[in-house]
N, C-alpha and C positions, 0 to 999 in steps of 0.2 A: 463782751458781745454775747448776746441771748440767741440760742440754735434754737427754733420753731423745731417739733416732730416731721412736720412738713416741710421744710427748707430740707432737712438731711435725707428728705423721702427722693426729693429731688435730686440733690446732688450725688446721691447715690448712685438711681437712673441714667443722669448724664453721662455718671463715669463707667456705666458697665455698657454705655450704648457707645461712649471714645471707645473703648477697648474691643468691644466686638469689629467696630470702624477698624480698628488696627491691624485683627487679624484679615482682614479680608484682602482677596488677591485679585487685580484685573490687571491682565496683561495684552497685547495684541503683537503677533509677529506676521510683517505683511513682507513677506519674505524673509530669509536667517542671511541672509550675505552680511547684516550689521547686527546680528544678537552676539555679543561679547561672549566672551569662553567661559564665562564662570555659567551664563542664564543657563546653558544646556548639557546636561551630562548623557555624553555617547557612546556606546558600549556597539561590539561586533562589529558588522559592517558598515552600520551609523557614519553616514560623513554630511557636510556643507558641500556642494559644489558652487564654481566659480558666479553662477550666475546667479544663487542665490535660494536655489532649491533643497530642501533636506530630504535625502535621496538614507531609506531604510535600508534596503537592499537592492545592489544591483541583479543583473539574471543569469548570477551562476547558481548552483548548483548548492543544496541545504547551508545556507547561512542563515542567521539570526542578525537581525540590527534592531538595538534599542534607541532612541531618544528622549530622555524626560529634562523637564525642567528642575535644575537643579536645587530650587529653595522649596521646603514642605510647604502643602495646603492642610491648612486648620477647618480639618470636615468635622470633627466630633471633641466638642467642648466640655469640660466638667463644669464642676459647680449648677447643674442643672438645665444650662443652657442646650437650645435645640440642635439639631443634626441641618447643619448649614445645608444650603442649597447650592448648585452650580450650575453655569453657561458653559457651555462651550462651542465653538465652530471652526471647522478646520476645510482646505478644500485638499483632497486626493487626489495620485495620478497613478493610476498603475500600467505598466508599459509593458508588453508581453511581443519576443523577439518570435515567429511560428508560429503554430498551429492554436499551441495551449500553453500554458504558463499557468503560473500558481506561486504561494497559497494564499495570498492575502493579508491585511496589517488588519491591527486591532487599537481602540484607544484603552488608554490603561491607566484605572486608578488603585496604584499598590504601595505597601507599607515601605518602600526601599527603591530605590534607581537601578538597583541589582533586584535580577528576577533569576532565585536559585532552581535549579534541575530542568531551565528554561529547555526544550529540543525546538529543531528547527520541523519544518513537514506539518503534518495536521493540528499541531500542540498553536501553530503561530507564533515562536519564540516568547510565549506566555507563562505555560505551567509545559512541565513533563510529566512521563508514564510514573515517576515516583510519587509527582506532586499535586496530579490532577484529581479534582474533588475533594483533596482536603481543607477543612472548615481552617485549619490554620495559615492557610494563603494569604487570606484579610486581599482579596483580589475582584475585583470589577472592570469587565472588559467589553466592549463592545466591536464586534467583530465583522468586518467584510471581506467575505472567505468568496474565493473565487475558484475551489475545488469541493467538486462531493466528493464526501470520506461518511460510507455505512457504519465505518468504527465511531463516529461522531452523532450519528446521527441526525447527521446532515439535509434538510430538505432540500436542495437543490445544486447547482455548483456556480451559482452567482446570487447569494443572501446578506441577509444582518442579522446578524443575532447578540442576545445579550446576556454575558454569562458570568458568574457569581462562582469562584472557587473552582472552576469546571469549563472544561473545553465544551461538555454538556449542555448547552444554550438551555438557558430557562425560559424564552421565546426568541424566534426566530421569525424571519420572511422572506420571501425574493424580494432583493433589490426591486424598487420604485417610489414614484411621488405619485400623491393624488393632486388629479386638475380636478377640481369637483370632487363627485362622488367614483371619478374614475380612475383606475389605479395604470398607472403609465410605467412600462417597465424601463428600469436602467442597468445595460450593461457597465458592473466595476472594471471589469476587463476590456475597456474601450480603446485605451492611451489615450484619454480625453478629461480635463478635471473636474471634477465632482465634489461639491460641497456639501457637509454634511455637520447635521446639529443634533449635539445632546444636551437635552434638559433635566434635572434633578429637583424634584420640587421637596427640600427636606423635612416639614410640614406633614405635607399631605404621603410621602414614600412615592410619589409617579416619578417615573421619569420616563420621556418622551426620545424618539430615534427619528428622525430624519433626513432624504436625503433628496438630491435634485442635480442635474446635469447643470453647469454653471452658466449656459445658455436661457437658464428657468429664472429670470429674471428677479421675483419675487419669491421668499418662502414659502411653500405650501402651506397652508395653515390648517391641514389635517398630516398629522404623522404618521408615516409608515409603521411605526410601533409606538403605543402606548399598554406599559404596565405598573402595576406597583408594586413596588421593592423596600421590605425593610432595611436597610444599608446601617444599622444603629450594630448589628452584631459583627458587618464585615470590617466597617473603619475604625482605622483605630484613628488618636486623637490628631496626629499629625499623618498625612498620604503625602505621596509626591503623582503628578499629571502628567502622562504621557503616549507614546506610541512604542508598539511593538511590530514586528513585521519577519518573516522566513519564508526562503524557498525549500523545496524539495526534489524530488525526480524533476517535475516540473520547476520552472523558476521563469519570475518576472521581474523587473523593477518597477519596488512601491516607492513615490515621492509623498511628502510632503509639503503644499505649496505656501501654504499661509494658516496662521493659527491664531485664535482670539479664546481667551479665559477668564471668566469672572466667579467669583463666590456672590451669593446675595443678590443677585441681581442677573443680568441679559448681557450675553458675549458680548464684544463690540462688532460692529459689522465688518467683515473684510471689502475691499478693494478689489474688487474681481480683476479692473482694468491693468493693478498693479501685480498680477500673478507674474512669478519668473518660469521661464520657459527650460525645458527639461531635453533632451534628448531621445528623439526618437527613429521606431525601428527607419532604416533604410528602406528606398522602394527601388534600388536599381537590383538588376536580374542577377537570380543567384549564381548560376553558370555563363559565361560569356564563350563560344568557342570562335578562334578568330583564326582564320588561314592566311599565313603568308607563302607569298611566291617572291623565286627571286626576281631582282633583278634584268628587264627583260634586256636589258644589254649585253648581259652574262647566260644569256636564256641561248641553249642548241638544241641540237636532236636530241641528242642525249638526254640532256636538262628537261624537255618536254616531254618524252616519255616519261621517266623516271616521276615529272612531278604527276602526269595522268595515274600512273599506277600508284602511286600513293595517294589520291584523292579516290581511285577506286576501293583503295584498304580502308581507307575509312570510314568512305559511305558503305561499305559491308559493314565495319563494325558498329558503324551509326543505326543502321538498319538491325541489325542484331539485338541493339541496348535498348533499340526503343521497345516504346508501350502500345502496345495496340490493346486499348481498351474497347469491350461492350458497353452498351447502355447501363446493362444494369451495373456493373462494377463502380460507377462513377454517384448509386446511389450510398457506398459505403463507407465510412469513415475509414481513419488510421490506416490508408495504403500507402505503399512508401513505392518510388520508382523505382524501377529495376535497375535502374544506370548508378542508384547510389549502391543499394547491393551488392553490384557487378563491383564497385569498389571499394566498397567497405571489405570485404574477405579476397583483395587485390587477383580478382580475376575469377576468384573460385579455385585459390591453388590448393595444392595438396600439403603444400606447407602451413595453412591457416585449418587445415582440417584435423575437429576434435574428435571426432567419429564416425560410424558408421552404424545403424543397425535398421530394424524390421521395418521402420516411417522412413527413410532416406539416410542424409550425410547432414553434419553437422559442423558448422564453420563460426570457427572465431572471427567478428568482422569491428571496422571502428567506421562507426559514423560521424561523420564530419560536418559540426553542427555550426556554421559562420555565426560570428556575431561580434556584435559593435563595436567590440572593446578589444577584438583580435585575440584576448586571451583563450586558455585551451576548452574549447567549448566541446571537444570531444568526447561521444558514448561508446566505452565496452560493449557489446551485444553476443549472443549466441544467434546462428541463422542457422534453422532447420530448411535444408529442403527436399522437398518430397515431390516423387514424380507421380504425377497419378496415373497417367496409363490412359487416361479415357475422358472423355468430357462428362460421364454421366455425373452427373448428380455434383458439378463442380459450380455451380449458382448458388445451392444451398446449401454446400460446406464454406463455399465464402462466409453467408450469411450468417453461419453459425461461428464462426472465428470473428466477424467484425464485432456480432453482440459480446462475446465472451473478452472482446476486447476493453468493453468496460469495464469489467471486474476488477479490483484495488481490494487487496487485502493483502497483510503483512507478511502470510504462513503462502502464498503464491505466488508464482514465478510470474514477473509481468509479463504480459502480450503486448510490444512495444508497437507490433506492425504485423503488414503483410504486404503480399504479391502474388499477383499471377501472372506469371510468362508463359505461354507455350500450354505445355502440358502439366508445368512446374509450378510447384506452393511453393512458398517460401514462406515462412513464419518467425518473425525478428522478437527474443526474446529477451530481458535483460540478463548479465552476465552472470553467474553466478563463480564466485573465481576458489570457491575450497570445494568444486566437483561433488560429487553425489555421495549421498548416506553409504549406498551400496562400496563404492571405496574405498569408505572409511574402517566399514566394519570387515571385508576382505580384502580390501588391498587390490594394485595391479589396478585394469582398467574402470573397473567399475561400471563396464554396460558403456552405451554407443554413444554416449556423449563427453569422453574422455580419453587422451591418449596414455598410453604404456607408461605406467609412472610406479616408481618405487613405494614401495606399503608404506601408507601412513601410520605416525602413533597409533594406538588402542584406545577407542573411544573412550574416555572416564564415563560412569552410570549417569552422574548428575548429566551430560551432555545429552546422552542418550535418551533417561527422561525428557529431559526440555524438547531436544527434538520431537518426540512421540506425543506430545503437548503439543506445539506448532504445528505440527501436521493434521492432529485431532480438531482444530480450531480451524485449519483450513477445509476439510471435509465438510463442516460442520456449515461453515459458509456458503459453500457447493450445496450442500443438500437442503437448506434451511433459510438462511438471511440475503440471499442476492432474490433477485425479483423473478430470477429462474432455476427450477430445480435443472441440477447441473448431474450428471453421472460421469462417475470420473473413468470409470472401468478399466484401468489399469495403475491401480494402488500398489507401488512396488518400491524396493529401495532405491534401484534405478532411477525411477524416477521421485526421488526426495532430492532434491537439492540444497548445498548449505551457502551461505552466502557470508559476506568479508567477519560478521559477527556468529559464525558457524549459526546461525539463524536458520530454522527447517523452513525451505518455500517448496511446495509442492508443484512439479510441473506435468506441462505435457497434458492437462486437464483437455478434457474436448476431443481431442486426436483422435484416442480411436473410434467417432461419428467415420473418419476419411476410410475405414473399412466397407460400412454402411453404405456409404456413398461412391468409389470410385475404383471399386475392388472384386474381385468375382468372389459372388455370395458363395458358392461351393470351399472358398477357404477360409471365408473370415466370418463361417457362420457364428461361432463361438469368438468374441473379441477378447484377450486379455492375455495374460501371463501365467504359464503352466505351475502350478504351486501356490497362489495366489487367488485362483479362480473358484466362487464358488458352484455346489454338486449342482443348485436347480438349473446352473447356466447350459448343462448337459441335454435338458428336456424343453425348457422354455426358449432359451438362448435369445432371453431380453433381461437384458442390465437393468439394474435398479438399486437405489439406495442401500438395500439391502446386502447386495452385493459389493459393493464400495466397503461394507461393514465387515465382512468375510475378509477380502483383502487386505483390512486395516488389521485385522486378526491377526493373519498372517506376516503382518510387522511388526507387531507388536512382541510376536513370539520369535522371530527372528533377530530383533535387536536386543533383547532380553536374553538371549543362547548364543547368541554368535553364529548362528548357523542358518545355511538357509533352509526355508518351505522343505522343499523335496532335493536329497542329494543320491550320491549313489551310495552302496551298500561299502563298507568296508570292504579291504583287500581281504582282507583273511575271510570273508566270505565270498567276496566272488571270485577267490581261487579254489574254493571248495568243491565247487562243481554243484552241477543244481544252479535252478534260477533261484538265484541270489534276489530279494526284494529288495528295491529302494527303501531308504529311509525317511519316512515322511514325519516331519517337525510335530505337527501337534498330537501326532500319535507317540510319540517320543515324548512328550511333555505330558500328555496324559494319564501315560505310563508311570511317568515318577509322581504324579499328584497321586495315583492308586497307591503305590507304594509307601505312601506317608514324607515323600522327601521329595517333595515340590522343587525348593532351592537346589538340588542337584542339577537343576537343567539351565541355572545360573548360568553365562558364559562362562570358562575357567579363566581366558586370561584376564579377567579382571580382577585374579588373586586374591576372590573375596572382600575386596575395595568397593560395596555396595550397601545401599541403604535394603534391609532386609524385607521392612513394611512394601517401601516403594516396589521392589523384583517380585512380591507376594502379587502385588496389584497387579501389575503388567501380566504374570503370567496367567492369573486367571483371569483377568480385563481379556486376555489371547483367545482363552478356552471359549470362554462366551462369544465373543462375537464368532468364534467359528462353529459353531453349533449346525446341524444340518438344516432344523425349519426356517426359514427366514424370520418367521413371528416370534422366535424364540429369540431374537439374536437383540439386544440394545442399539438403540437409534445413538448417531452420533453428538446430538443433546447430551443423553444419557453418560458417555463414553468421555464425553468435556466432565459431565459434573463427578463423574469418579477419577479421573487424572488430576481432578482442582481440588479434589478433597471435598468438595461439598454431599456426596453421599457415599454413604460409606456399601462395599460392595459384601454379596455376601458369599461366604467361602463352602458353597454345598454344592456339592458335586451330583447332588440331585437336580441342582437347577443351572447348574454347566450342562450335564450330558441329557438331561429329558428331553424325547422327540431326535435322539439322535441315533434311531435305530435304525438306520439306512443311509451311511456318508460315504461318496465317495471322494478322494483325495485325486483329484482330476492331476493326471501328470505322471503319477505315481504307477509304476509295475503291480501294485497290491490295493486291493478295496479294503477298507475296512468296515465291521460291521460292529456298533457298540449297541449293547444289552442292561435293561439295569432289570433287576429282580430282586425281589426281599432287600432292598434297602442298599443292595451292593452292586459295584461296578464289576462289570466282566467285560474281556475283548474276545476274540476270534480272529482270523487272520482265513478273509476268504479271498485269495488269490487262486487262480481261472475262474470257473464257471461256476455259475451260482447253482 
């Protein structure tokens, strides 16, 4: 038999068009109650429920649930062949138990069923803080996040975005379809399902994002996102197709209801008719309070007084718990009742109280968060509360606690809530359960948010840097990256708190405005903490950025010495008779930088267990920012990129002390006055009168 060049050109053809047929994948799950164990592989909190839903996470608290389809997609062919194309349509349910829930699922095309360094919280059980942005993920996600997170770069807190190796969205948008030319917004966070299409045109690199409330009868035929993506460098030859999904502080349950996937070709349509039904929140009333009386057969004098007088106790205490709110208080987000309050820290007793100090009492309390599943839904919290004394100015320290209520950053103490009773704030924070910096580094109570407790371990330096890190990053936040410049005005180790990962959250942010506001200006003309405060706050006594920067100083050289700001004078001098002067920290550290042995000011118990470079940094990262001009002092930018190593700082005691020929050390029995001339540092010690 004679083979024509042409016969074999053909059957060549035929056989590379069967085999591309053979890798192609179209599957359709119109509900998972009958997808066999081997189709899906489930990892975390991933399950099937009974009626037929695949349920990523329910709405406790940072889980991660995966589900992908357990056989690979052939997205990137050799032998020359092109970068296949894909359908997909899937419809979502996310059910959110309160107020807010979070964070959102993602669809996910990744090299593995296992997604390593995955965290749960703003990552979306996707990538982690090890793994995100790296080119070696080979990761394509498309994301419906129903939290803003600033660390993300989040446009909104109900979006799509679509991201490549990175929690980073290469675009994003708020959730919507277009009817026309008209963009119709959609809440993800509805507990309502929502269908949602992605297309890959592997040809041309588009791929298109849309979505529609499954009420939307028809597909939009303009998508909410359209970009183009080279995917030839993320995929590798075989992916696998699926969903990711995590809660965090916040938490919701994301479903799954139906799912269709094709290579080559257009998803298959789902069955809207055929969605399975999922569980949702309850609508009956959270508290029921219900009175019984006895028996009136059994009913005497007795029995009717006794039951009057306990129906009086407790319409007293009824009367007592309740809210008597203003108009305006009802325009503010995040207020929590007072009746939970009143129970969460079981009455306000002294046995639940963490402290005391110059803002009020501070009270361990647990809020008691119902839900579906009966399991423990309960929050740890701190509860500050403070009496103000006065109505003035108690509308717009609300309103500055409800904004500041927004703020999410890692290095800060959340602002879980508020209240106002009476003449009483209450400020519900979350818990932070290994107590404050301050502590750590001395022992005993640690300042007013802490009770009497035995000295902890000796901070190790690595700790200690990190700390001074997270809290640089918090500042930085405050002064720079939230939508409002924030003044923290009392930068102190007291208030550094460390959290179950000895993690540094800075609290207490905002609080001292409640001086400003509800306080007589004859004592809180100067707001902050004596050792800590910088000199212009003496003359101006308005807080600023700059001041935040001074205070940071003064941490900086404090967790770096072991010692604090301003202490008092040794014994063996203030038995000597004579006003003994305090001893004031950066004058003490500046001292040993003149004498050529900087590291002497080292803490000692750290027995020399310290990175040398890093203790160089801190202390004069210390000197600088306490410097007397404020123009002289580094913005807390600057202060991030010398703690990260990104610029190197420099060690001239020219440009530590210039302009700092008038300091004084606010707190301290002694002024200092610093001098440079001909090239050299000199002190004076001008204690009384100038």
């Amino acid at each position: 038999m004679t083979w024509t060049s042409s016969t074999v050109m053909f059957l060549l053809m035929l056989y590379c068009c069967s085999a591309a047929d053979a890798d192609d994948v179209d599957f359709l799950y119109q509900g998972f109650q009958h997808a066999p164990g081997s189709d899906l592989a489930l990892d975390g909190s991933a399950s099937v429920l009974h009626g037929g839903a695949l349920r990523l996470t329910n709405d406790s608290n940072r889980l991660v649930g995966h589900a992908f389809r357990s056989s690979p997609v052939r997205l990137l062919g050799g032998g020359g062949r092109p970068l296949a194309s894909f359908s997909t349509a899937f419809v979502l349910d996310i059910v959110t138990v309160g107020s807010g829930g979070g964070h959102g699922l993602a669809f996910v095309v990744a090299p593995s069923t296992a997604l390593p360094g995955a965290s749960p919280e703003i990552y979306l059980g996707v990538l982690g803080p090890s793994t995100n942005g790296k080119v070696s993920n080979h990761v394509l996600a498309v994301e419906f996040d129903t939290v803003l997170d600033l660390e993300m770069n989040d446009i909104n807190g109900n979006h799509v975005g679509v991201d490549v190796n990175s929690l980073f969205s290469k675009v994003s948008e708020p959730a919507a379809y277009y009817s026309g030319e008209k963009a119709v917004p959609v809440t993800l966070e509805s507990a309502q399902p929502i269908q949602a299409w992605i297309d890959y045109d592997g040809g041309s690199g588009v791929l298109n994002v849309t979505v529609a409330p499954v009420s939307v009868r028809d597909r939009p035929r303009r998508p909410l996102i359209s970009t183009r993506l080279d995917l030839r460098p993320v995929f590798k030859e075989d992916m696998y197709v699926g969903f990711s999904s995590s809660t965090g502080k916040l938490a919701s349950a994301h479903y799954i209801l139906a799912w269709s996937f094709r290579t080559n070709g257009p998803a298959q349509t789902i069955n809207l008719r055929r969605l399975p039904k999922v569980p949702r929140p309850s609508t009956a009333p959270s508290r029921l309070v219900i009175v019984k009386f006895a028996a009136v057969a059994c009913a005497g004098t007795l029995a009717l007084i006794a039951a009057g007088m306990a129906v009086v106790r407790w319409a007293r205490k009824r009367a007592a718990l309740a809210d008597k709110l203003e108009d305006w208080e009802l325009e503010h987000p995040h207020r929590l009742p007072y009746r939970e309050l009143y129970s969460a820290t079981k009455g306000f007793k002294q046995s639940e109280l963490l402290g005391a100090g110059g803002f009020g009492q501070v009270y361990k309390g647990v809020l008691r968060r119902r839900r579906r599943s009966g399991s423990g839904g309960d929050e740890l919290v701190a509860i500050k509360r403070i009496s103000a004394g006065t109505r003035q100015g108690m509308k717009e320290f609300v309103a500055e606690v409800a904004s500041l209520g927004r703020m999410r950053h890692r290095n800060l103490v959340e602002l879980r809530g508020w209240c106002k009773h009476g003449q009483d704030l209450l400020l519900v924070y979350e818990f932070m359960p290994n107590g404050s910096l301050d502590a750590h580094l001395f022992g005993g109570a640690g300042g007013a948010d802490r009770k009497e407790a035995p000295a902890p371990p000796v901070l190790a330096w690595a700790q200690r840097f990190a700390v001074l890190g997270g809290v640089a990053r918090g500042l930085l936040y405050l002064h720079e990256e939230w939508e409002h410049v924030v003044v923290h005005r009392d930068v102190k180790a007291n208030n550094v708190l460390l959290g179950a990962d000895m993690g540094a959250r800075l609290g207490d942010f905002g609080l001292a405005r409640l001086h400003g506001h509800g306080a007589n200006p004859a004592t809180t003309r100067v707001a902050g903490t004596l050792g800590y405060m910088a000199p212009e706050l003496t003359v101006t006594s308005r807080a600023t950025t700059a001041t935040d920067v001074f205070s940071f100083g003064a941490l900086l050289l404090e967790v770096a010495c072991g010692r604090r700001p301003v202490e008092p004078p040794p014994p063996s001098e203030a038995g000597s008779g004579g006003a003994a002067e305090d001893v004031v920290l950066v004058r003490w550290v500046r001292g040993c930088g003149l004498d050529g042995d900087l590291l002497r000011a080292v803490d000692p118990r750290l027995e020399g267990r310290y990175d040398e470079e890093e203790a160089k940094l801190v202390l004069w990262l210390g000197l600088m920012c306490s410097q007397a001009r404020p123009e002289a002092r580094p913005s807390m930018r600057q202060v991030c990129r010398y703690l990260n190593g990104e610029e190197a700082i420099r060690e001239d005691a020219e440009l530590v002390f210039s302009g700092a020929d008038s300091v004084e050390f606010i707190g301290s029995s002694a002024s200092m006055t610093w001098s440079s001339s001909g090239g050299t540092m000199s002190a004076s010690s001008l204690h009384g009168g100038r």
